[in-house]
C-alpha beads as a LAMMPS data file, in Angstrom:
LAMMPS data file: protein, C-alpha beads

83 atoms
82 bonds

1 atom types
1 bond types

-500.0 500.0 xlo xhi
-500.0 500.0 ylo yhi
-500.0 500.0 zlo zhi

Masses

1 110.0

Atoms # bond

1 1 1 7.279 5.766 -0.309
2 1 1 4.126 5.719 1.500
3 1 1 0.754 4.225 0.404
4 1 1 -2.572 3.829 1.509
5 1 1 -4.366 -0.132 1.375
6 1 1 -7.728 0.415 -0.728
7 1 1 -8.248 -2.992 -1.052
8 1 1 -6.524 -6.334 0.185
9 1 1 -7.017 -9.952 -1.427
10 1 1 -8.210 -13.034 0.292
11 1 1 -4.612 -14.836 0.473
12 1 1 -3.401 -11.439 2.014
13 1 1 -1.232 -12.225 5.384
14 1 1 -1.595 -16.273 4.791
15 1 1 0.268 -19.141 4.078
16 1 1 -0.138 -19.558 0.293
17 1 1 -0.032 -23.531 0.169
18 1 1 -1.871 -23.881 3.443
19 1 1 -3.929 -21.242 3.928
20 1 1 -3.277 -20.740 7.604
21 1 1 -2.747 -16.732 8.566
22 1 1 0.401 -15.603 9.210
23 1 1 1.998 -15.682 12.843
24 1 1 2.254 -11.987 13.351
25 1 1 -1.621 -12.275 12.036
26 1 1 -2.446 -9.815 9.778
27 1 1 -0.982 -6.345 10.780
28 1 1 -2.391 -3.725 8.173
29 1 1 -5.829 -3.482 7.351
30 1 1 -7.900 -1.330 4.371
31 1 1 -7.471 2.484 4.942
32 1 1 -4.069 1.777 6.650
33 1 1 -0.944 3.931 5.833
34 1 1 2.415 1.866 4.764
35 1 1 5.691 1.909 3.388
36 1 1 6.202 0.560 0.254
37 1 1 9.068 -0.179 -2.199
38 1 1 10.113 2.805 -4.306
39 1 1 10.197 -0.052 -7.055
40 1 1 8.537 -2.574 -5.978
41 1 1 4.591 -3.913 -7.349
42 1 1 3.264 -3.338 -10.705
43 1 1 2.031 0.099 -10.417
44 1 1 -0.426 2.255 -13.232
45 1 1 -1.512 6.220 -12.945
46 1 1 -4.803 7.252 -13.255
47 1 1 -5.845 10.544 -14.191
48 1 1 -7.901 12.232 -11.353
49 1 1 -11.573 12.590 -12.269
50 1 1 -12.817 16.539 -12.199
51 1 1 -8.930 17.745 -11.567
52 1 1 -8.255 19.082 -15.077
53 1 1 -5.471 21.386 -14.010
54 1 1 -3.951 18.554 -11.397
55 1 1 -0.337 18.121 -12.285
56 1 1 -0.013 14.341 -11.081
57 1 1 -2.385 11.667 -11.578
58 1 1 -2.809 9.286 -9.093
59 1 1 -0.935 6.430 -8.766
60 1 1 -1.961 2.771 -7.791
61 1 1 0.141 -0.335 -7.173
62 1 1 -0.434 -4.278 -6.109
63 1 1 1.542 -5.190 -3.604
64 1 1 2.444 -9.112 -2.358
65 1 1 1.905 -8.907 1.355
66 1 1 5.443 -9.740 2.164
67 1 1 6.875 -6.721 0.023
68 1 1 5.257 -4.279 2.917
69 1 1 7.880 -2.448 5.191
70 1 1 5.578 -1.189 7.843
71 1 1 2.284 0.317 9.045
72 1 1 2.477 4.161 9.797
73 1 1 1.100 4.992 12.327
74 1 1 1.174 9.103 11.995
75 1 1 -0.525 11.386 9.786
76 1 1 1.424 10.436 6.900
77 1 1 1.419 14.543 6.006
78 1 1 2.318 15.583 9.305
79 1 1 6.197 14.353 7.967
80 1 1 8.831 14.657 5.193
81 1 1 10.163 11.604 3.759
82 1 1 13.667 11.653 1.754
83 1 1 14.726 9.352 -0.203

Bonds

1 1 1 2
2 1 2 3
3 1 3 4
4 1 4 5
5 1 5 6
6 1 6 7
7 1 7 8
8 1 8 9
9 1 9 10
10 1 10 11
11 1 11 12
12 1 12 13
13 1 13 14
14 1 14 15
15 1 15 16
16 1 16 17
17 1 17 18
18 1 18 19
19 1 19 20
20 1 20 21
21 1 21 22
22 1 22 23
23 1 23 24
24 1 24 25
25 1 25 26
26 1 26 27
27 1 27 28
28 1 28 29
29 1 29 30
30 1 30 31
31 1 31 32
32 1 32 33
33 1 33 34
34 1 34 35
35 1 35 36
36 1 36 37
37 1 37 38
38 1 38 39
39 1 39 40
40 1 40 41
41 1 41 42
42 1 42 43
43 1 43 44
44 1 44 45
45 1 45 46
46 1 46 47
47 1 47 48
48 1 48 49
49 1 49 50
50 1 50 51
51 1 51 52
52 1 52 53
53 1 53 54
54 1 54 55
55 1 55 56
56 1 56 57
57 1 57 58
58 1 58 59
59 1 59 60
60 1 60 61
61 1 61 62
62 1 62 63
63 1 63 64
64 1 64 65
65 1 65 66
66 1 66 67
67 1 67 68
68 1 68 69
69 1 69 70
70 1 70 71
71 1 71 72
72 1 72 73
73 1 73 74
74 1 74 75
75 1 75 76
76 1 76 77
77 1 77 78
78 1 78 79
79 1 79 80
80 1 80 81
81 1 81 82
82 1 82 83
């Protein structure tokens, strides 16, 4: 699965009991595309505003930093994905 960061907390890519960033630093920013647990997070769906006839609503998810897999760096619709 493949998301896209809208919004990332303060304790995102840090120690939790120290505070001190991460060595790798932090390696995905906001409007960043990533893979993400098929089950992982607690996700909700939204229904699209002004897309009536849209057969999926949208769906959101928070993520812990450490349940990322990795940043993708291609169009993520210039690909198939199976899983």
């Amino acid at each position: 699965m493949i998301g896209k960061i809208v919004a990332m907390g303060p304790l995102a890519f840090k120690n939790k009991d120290t505070m001190v960033p991460w060595p790798e630093g932090t390696w995905a920013q906001v409007g960043d595309f990533v893979r993400v647990p098929k089950w992982g997070g607690d996700r909700w769906e939204i229904k699209v505003p002004g897309e009536d006839d849209a057969e999926d609503p949208a769906l959101f998810m928070t993520l812990n930093d450490h349940e990322l897999i990795a940043k993708v760096t291609a169009n993520p619709l210039s690909f198939k994905a199976y899983v």
